[in-house]
C-alpha positions as CSV (number, residue, x, y, z in Angstrom):
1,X,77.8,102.0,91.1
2,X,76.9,101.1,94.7
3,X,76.0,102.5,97.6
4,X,76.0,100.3,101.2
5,X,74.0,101.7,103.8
6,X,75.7,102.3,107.3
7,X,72.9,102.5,109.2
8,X,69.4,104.7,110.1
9,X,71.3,108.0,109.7
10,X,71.4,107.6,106.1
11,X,75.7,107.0,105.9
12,X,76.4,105.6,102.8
13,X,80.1,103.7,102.1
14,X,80.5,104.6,97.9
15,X,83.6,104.1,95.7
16,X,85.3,107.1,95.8
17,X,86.4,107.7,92.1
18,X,88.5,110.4,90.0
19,X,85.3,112.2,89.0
20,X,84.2,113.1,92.6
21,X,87.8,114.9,92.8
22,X,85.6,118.5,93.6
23,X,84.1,116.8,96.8
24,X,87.5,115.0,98.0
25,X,89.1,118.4,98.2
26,X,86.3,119.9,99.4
27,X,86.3,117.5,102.6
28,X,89.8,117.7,102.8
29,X,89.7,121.3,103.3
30,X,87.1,121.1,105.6
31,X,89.0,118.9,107.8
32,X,92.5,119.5,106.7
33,X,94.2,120.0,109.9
34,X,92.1,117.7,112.3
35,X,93.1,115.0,109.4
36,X,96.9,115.8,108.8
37,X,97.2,116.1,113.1
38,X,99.1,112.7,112.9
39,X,99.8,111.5,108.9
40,X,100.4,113.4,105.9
41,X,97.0,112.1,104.5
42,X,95.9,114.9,102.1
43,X,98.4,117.3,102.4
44,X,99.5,117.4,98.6
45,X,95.6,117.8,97.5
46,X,96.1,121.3,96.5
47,X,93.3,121.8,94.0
48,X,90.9,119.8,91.6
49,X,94.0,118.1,89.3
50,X,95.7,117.2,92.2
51,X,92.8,115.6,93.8
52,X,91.6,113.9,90.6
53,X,95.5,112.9,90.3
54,X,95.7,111.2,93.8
55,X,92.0,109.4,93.3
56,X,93.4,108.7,89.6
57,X,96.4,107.0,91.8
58,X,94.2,104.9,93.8
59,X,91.8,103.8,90.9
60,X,95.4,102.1,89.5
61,X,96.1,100.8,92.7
62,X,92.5,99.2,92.4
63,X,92.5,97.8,89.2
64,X,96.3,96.6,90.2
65,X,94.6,95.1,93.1
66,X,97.0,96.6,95.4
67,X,94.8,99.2,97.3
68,X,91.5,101.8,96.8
69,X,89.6,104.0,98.4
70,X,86.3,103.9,99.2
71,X,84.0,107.0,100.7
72,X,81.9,107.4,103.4
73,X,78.4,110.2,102.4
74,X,76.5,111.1,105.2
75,X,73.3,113.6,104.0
76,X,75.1,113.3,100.2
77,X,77.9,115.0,101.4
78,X,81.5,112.8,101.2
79,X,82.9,113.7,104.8
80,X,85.6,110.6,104.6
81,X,86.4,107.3,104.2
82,X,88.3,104.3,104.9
83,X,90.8,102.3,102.3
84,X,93.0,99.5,101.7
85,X,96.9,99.3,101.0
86,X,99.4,97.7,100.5
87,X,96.9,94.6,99.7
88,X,98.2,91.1,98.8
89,X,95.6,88.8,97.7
90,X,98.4,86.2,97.6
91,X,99.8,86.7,100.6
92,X,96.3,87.3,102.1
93,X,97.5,90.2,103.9
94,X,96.6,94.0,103.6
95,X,96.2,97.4,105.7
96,X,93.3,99.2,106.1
97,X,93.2,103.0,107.3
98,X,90.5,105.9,106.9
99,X,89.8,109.7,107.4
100,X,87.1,111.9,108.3
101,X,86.7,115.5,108.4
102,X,85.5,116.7,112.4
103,X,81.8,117.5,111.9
104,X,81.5,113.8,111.6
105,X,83.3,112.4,114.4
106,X,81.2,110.6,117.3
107,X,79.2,108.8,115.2
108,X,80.6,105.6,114.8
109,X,80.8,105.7,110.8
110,X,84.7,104.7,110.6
111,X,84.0,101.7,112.6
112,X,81.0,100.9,110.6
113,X,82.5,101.5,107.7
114,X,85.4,99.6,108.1
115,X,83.1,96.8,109.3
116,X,82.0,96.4,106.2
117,X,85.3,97.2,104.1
118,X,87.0,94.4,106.7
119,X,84.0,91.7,105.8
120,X,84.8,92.2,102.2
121,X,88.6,91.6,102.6
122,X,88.1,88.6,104.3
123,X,84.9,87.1,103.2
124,X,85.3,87.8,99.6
125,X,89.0,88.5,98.6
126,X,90.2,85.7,101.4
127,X,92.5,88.4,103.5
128,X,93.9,86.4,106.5
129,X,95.5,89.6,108.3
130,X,94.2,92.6,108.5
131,X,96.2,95.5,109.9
132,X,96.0,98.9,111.2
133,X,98.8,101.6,112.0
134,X,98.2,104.6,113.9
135,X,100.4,107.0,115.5
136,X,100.5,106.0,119.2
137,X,98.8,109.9,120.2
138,X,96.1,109.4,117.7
139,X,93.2,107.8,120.4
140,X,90.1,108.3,117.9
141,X,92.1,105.8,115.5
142,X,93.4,103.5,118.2
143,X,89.9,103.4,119.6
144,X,88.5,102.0,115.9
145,X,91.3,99.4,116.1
146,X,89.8,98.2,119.6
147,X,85.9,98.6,118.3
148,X,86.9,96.0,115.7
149,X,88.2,93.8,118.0
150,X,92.0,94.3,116.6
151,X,95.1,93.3,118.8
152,X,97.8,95.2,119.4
153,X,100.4,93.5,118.1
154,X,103.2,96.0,119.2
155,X,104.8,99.5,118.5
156,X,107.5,100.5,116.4
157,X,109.2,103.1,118.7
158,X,109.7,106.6,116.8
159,X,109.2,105.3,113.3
160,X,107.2,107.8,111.9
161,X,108.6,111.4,111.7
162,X,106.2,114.1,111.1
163,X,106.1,118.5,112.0
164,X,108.9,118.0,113.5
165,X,107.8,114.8,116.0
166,X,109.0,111.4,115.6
167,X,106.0,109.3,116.6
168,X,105.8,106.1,117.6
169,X,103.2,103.6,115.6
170,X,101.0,101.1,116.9
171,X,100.5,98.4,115.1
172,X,96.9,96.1,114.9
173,X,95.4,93.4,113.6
174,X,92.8,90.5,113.3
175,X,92.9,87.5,111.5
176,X,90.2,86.2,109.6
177,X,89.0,83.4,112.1
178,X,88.9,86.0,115.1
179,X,87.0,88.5,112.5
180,X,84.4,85.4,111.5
181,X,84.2,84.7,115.5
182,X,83.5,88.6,116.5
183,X,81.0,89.0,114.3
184,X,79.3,85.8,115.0
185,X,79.1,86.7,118.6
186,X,77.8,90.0,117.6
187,X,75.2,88.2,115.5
188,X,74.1,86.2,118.4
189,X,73.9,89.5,121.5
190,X,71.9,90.9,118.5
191,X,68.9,88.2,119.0
């Protein structure tokens, strides 16, 4: 349907749809455990029907406008992707998270990426607040959240338990005019 360019290295942001539900569990189980380190993300992706079933999931939560996915291809493999949740058009507030299997790390293609996913939430769907959560040991993500020119709004202490760990959660965001102003100043250090 469409496919956005992320840059030279030929990274490509794609819906991610219930027919490509061979490939989302196939970069799941290539980067199973370096994704489920801090959140669940994943982990009942078992096989094909429950792959289909969770990208079936977030196809409704499109179409509800509430959510989707969206996936990131680098050399036509999907290696991860970034999403949306718990969206509110109305309220002009949503979440924004993402994944990616290891062989793909360093790159930058979550923050460009979710540059792109973020300018579409705020230029076209009018999102005000944009917000990120990561578990407060999970630096990679934290780092995004700081490339995009988030804020740390705070941390809720031990909220999240997981294998055994309750974690604490950092909690991010930008609103739309310091989104419009970051990328304005990037447009001008850019000429």
């Amino acid at each position: 349907m469409y496919a956005i360019s992320l840059g030279e290295d030929g990274a490509e942001l794609r819906p991610l749809e219930p027919w490509h539900a061979e490939e989302f569990l196939a970069n799941l189980e290539r980067g199973r455990e370096f994704i489920g380190r801090f959140i669940p993300f994943g982990s009942q992706v078992v096989d094909v029907a429950s792959a289909r079933e969770t990208l079936q999931r977030y196809a409704r939560m499109r179409a509800d406008d509430t959510g989707g996915y969206h996936g990131i291809w680098l050399d036509g493999k999907l290696v991860g992707g970034v999403l949306t949740l718990n969206f509110d058009a109305e309220q002009g507030n949503c979440e924004v998270g993402c994944w990616l299997e290891p062989a793909a790390t360093g790159r930058g293609l979550i923050t460009r990426a979710m540059r792109v996913l973020i300018d579409w939430v705020v230029e076209e769907r009018g999102i005000h607040r944009v917000e990120w959560v990561a578990a407060a040991g999970n630096t990679a993500s934290i780092n995004v959240a700081r490339r995009l020119g988030m804020t740390r709004d705070g941390v809720r202490r031990q909220a999240h338990p997981y294998r055994g760990v309750r974690h604490d959660l950092e909690v991010w965001s930008i609103l739309a005019p310091e989104w419009r102003e970051a990328r304005a100043r990037a447009a001008r250090n850019d000429h």
